[in-house]
N, C-alpha and C positions, 0 to 999 in steps of 0.2 A: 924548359918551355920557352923562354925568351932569354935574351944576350944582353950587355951593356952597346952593343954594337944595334941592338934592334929598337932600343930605347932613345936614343941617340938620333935613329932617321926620325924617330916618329915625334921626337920634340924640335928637328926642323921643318917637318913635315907640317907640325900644329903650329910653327911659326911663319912660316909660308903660308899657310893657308889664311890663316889668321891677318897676315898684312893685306892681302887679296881682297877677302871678304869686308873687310874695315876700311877699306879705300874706296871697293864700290860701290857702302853705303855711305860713304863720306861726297857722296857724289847725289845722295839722294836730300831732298828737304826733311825737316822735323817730321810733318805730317804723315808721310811715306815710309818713315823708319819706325813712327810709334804704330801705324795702322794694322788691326786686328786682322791678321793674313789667313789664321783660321790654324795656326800651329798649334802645336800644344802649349808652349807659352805666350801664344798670342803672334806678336810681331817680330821686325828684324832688329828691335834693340832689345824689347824684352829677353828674347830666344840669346841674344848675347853676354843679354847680364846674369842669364841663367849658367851658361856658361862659364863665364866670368868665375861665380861665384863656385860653380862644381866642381873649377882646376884650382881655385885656391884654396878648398876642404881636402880636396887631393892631397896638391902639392904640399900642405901643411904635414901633412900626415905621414908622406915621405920623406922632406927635409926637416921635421919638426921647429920648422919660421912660425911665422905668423898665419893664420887661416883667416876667413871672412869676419870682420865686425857683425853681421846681418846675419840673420835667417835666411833661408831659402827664397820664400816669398819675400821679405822685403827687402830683398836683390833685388828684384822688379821695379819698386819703385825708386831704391836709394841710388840704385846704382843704373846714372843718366849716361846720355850722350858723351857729354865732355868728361865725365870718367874713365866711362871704359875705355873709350879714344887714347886718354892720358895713361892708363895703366895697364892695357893690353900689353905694349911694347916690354914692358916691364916685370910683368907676371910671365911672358912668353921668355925672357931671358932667365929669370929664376928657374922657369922646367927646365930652359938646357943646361943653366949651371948643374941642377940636382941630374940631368941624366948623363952629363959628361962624369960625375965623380962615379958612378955606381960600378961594381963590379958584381960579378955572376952571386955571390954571397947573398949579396941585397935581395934577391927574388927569394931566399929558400926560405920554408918555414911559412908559419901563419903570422896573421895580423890581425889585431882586434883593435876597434873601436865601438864610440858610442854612435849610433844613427837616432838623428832625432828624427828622418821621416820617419823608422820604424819604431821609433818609441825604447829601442833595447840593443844591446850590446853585439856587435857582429863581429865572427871570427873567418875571416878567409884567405888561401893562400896568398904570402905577397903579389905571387908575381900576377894572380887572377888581379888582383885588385890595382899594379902597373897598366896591364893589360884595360882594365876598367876607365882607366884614364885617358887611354887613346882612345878606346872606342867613343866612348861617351862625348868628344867631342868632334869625333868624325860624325857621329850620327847626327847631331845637333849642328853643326858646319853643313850638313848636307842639309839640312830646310832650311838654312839662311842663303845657303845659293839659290836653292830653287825660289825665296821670297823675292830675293835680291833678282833674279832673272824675269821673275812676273811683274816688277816693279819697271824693267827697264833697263836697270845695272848690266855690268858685265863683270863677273868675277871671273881671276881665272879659273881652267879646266882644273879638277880634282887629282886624275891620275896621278897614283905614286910614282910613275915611273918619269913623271916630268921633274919632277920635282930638282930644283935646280942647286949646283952646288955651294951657293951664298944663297943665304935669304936677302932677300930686298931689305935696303934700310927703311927704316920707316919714317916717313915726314907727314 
């Protein structure tokens, strides 16, 4: 189903994307980053920290590191402005580290854990669950541009096929 070659674009892909999106709300004020945009998490930091919090339950789970201190929800509130700013860079280097070691082996078979939104024990194949990890933050990347463009921002275009062969450093 997927390659270590495929994991590999999509964690520079979620790093690129990710420096984009965080510069061009880094261009916006407090007000305009917490304001209820009408997303499923609300606004453009919320929908971050959601984020935030969803790649490092992720990534915990496939490098078995550290996962979120926090709940789901109170990602929301704990996790501010000057966090994620601060630890985006940082959480976005751990996915590529974990997707440069991976080889084809890594995706076979199942994977169980515990889900606290579902209350119970979830078993699904690795690589769906790889797979869950890019998706999940393209799809949520995609309402942070569109908030970030209704606000004013300019992030850059999304297309994969731009996608350039250094990610931007981050400052």
């Amino acid at each position: 189903m997927i390659t270590p070659g495929y994991v590999q674009t999509m964690a520079r892909y979620n790093a690129w994307q990710n420096h984009s999106l965080y510069h061009a709300a880094a261009g916006l004020d407090d007000a305009a980053r917490e304001a209820d945009r009408g997303a499923f998490w609300g606004g453009i930091r919320q929908t971050l920290a959601h984020l935030m919090w969803g790649d490092l339950i992720w990534i915990a789970r496939f490098d078995g590191g550290e996962g979120p201190d926090v709940g789901g929800k109170e990602a929301l509130q704990v996790y501010d402005w000057p966090m994620i700013w601060a630890r985006r860079p940082q959480l976005d280097a751990r996915i590529a580290a974990w997707a440069w070691s991976t080889t084809e082996a890594d995706f076979e078979g199942d994977m169980t854990w515990y889900s606290g939104f579902f209350g119970h024990d979830m078993t699904r194949s690795k690589a769906l669950c790889v797979v869950q990890l890019f998706n999940h933050q393209t799809h949520h990347r995609g309402q942070v541009h569109a908030m970030l463009t209704a606000a004013g921002a300019r992030p850059d275009d999304t297309d994969l096929q731009l996608l350039p062969e250094d990610v931007p450093e981050w400052h």
